[in-house]
C-alpha positions as CSV (number, residue, x, y, z in Angstrom):
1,X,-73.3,-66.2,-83.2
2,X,-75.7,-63.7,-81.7
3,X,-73.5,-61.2,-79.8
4,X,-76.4,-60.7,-77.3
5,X,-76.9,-64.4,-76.3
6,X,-73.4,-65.6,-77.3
7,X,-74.6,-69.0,-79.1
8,X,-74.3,-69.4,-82.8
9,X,-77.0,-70.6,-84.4
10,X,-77.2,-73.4,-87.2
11,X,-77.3,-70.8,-90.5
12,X,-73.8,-69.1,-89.2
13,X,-70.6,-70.7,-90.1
14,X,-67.9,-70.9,-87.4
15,X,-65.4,-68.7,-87.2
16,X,-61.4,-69.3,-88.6
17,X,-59.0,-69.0,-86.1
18,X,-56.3,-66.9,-87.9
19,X,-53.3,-68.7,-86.1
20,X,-53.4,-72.7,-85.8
21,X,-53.0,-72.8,-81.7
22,X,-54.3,-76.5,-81.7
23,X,-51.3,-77.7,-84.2
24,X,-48.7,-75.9,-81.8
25,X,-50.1,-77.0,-78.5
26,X,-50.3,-80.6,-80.5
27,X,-46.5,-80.5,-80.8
28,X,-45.2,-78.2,-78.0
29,X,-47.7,-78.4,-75.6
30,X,-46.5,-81.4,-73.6
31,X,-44.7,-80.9,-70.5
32,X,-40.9,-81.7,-71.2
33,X,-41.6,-81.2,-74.9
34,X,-40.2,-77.4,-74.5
35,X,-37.3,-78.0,-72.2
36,X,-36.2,-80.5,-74.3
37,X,-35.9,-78.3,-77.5
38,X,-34.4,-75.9,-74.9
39,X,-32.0,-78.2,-73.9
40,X,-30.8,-79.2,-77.2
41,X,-31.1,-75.9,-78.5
42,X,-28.5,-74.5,-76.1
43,X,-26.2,-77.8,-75.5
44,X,-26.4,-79.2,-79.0
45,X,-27.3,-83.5,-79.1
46,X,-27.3,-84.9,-76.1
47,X,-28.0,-88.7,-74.9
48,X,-31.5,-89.8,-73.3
49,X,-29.4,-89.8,-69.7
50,X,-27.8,-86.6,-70.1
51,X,-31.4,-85.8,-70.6
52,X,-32.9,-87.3,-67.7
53,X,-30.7,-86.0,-65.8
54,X,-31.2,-82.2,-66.7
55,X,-34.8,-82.6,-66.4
56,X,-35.9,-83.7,-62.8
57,X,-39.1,-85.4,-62.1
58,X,-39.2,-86.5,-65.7
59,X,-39.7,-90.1,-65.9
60,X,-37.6,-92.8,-68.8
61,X,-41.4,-93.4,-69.6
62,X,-42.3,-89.6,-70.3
63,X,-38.7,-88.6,-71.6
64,X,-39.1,-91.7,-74.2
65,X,-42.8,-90.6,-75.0
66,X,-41.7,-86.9,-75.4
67,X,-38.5,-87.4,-77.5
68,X,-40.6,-90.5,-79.8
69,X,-43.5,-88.0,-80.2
70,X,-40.7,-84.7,-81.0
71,X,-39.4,-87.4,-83.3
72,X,-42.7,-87.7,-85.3
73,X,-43.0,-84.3,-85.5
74,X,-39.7,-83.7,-87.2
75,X,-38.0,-81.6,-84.5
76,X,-35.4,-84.1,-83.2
77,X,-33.5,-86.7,-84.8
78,X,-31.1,-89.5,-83.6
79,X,-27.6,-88.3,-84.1
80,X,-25.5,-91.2,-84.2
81,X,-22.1,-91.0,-81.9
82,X,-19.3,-94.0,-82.0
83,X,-17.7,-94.3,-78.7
84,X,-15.7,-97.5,-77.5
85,X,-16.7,-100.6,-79.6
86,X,-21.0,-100.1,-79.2
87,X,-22.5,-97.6,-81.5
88,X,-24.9,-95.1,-79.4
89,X,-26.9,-92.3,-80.2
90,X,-27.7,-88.8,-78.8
91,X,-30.8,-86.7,-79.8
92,X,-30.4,-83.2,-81.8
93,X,-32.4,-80.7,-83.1
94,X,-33.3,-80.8,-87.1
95,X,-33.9,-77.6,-89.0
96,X,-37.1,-77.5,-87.9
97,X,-36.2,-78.4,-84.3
98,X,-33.9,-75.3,-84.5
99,X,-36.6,-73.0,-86.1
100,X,-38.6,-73.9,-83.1
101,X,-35.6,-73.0,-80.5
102,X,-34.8,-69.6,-82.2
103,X,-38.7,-68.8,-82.3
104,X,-38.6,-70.0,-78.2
105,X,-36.1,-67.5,-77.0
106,X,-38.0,-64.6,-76.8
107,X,-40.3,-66.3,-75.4
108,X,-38.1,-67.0,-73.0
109,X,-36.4,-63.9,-72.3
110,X,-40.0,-62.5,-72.0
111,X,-40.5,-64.9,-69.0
112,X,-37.5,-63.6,-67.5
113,X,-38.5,-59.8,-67.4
């Protein structure tokens, strides 16, 4: 890239981006995908209505999008819970779900400050 004109030309190879920012925004960048880690993180699994309900303005569509697509990813799981004679299930963070939480709260308290 010529630093006087700012376009690269064909013989120069892009540059590397030392830090992946398109993977993160990929799996974090949605709109509820953060406050849900959040909420798990701090409340531990909780069910899709107990979910809903924290979050207002979050649609069943987007919440089931969001938690299907954290699901993929490996951050939440299904947590099973028996209560009365149905079987239901509440959503919790995995290892990796957690790693992501503990790396969010600085984050967070630096939003605060």
């Amino acid at each position: 890239m010529s630093l006087r004109t700012g376009i690269a030309s064909a013989a120069e190879p892009p540059l590397d981006c030392p830090c992946p920012p398109q993977g993160l925004v990929e799996v974090v960048g949605k709109k509820w995908a953060l406050c849900v880690v959040t909420l798990l993180g701090k409340h531990g699994p909780l069910r899709f209505g107990m979910l809903q309900r924290s979050l207002p303005g979050v649609s069943p569509a987007t919440l089931t999008s969001t938690l299907r697509q954290l699901s993929l990813e490996g951050i939440l799981a299904t947590v099973p819970v028996q209560r009365d004679r149905r079987a239901r299930g509440s959503y919790g963070l995995t290892p990796k779900g957690l790693d992501l939480y503990r790396t969010l709260i600085p984050f967070s308290r630096w939003l605060r400050s």
